[in-house]
C-alpha positions in Angstrom: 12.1 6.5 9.9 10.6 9.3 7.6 8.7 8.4 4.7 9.6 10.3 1.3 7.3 9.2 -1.0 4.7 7.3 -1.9 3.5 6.0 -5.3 0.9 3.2 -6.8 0.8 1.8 -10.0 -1.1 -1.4 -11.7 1.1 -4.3 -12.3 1.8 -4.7 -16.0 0.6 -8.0 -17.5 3.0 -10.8 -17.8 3.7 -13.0 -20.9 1.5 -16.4 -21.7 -1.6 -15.3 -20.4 -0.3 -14.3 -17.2 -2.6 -13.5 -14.6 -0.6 -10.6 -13.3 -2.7 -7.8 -14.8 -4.8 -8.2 -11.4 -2.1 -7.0 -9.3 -1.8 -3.9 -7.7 2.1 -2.3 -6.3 2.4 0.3 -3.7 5.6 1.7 -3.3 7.5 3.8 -0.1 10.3 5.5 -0.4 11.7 6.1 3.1 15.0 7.1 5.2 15.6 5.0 7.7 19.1 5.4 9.8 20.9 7.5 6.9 19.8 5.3 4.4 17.5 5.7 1.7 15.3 2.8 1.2 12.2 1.2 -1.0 9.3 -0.8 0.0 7.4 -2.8 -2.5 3.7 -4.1 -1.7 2.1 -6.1 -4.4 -1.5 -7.6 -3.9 -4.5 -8.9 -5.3 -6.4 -6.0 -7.3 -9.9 -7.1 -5.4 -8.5 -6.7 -2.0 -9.1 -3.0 -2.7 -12.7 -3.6 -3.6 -13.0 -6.0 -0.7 -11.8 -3.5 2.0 -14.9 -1.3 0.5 -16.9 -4.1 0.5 -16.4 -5.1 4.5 -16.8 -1.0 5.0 -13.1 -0.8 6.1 -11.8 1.8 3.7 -13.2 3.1 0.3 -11.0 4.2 -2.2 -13.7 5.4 -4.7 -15.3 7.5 -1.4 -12.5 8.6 -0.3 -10.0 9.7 -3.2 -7.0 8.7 -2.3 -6.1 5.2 -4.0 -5.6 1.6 -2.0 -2.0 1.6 -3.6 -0.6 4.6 -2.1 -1.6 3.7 1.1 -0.5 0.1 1.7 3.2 0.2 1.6 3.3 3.4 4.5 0.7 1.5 6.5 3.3 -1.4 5.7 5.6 0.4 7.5 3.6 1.8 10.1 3.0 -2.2 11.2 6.3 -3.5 10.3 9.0 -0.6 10.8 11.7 -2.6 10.0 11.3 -4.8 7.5 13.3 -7.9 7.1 13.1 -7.8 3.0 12.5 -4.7 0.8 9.2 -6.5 -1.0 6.2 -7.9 0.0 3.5 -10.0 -1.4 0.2 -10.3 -0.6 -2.3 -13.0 -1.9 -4.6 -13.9 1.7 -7.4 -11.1 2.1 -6.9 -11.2 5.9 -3.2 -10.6 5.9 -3.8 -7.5 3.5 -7.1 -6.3 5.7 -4.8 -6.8 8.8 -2.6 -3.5 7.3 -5.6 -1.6 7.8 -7.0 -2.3 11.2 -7.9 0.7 12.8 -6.8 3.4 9.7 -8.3 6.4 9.0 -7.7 8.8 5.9 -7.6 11.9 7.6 -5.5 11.3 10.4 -3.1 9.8 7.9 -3.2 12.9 6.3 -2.1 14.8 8.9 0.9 12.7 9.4 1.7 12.0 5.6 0.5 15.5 4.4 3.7 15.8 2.7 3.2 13.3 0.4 1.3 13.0 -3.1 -1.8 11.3 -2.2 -4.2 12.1 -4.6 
C-alpha cells in the first residue's frame, strides 16, 4: 500500500440545526494492489483538542493539522479496511489511532505528502 495523498477539511454544517459543523474529515488517497482507493475519517472536532489536552499530540504545537493525519494513521492500524469510511464519535477509539505516533518520524515516512 502507498499512500498518495492526504487532505483535511471541516465538515460543512447540515440543514435544521444540524450539529455537524463539529465534525472534522480526514481523507487518504492510497494504491493498494493496482487500485486506487479513498479513506474517509470523520470525528468529533474536540477530539483534536483532547489529544492536546491528554499531552498525546498538539496540532497548534506542532503545525501539521489532526485531519491530515488520522486517516494515514487509519491505515497504518487498519491496512485493509473492510469499508472505505469511518466514523468516530468515542474519544478512546479516536485516541487509540494515535498510540505511540510521532510527527517527525511520520514525516520521514509521509514526506511526500502536503502536511502543512
Amino acid at each position: 500500500m502507498k499512500i498518495l495523498s492526504v487532505t483535511g477539511e471541516s465538515v460543512p454544517p447540515g440543514k435544521g440545526g444540524s450539529p455537524s459543523d463539529t465534525f472534522d474529515r480526514s481523507i487518504a488517497t492510497y494504491e493498494d494492489g493496482g487500485q486506487t482507493k479513498t479513506l474517509t475519517v470523520t470525528y468529533v472536532r474536540y477530539f483534536a483538542r483532547l489529544l492536546a489536552e491528554r499531552g498525546i499530540y498538539d496540532e497548534e504545537q506542532a503545525g501539521v493539522a489532526v485531519n491530515k493525519l488520522a486517516a494515514v494513521l487509519f491505515l497504518e492500524k487498519h491496512p485493509a479496511p473492510k469499508e472505505s469510511r469511518h466514523y468516530f464519535n468515542d474519544a478512546d477509539a479516536f485516541m487509540a489511532l494515535f498510540e505511540g505516533f510521532s510527527l517527525e518520524p511520520f514525516r520521514a515516512k509521509y514526506g511526500h505528502l502536503a502536511l502543512a
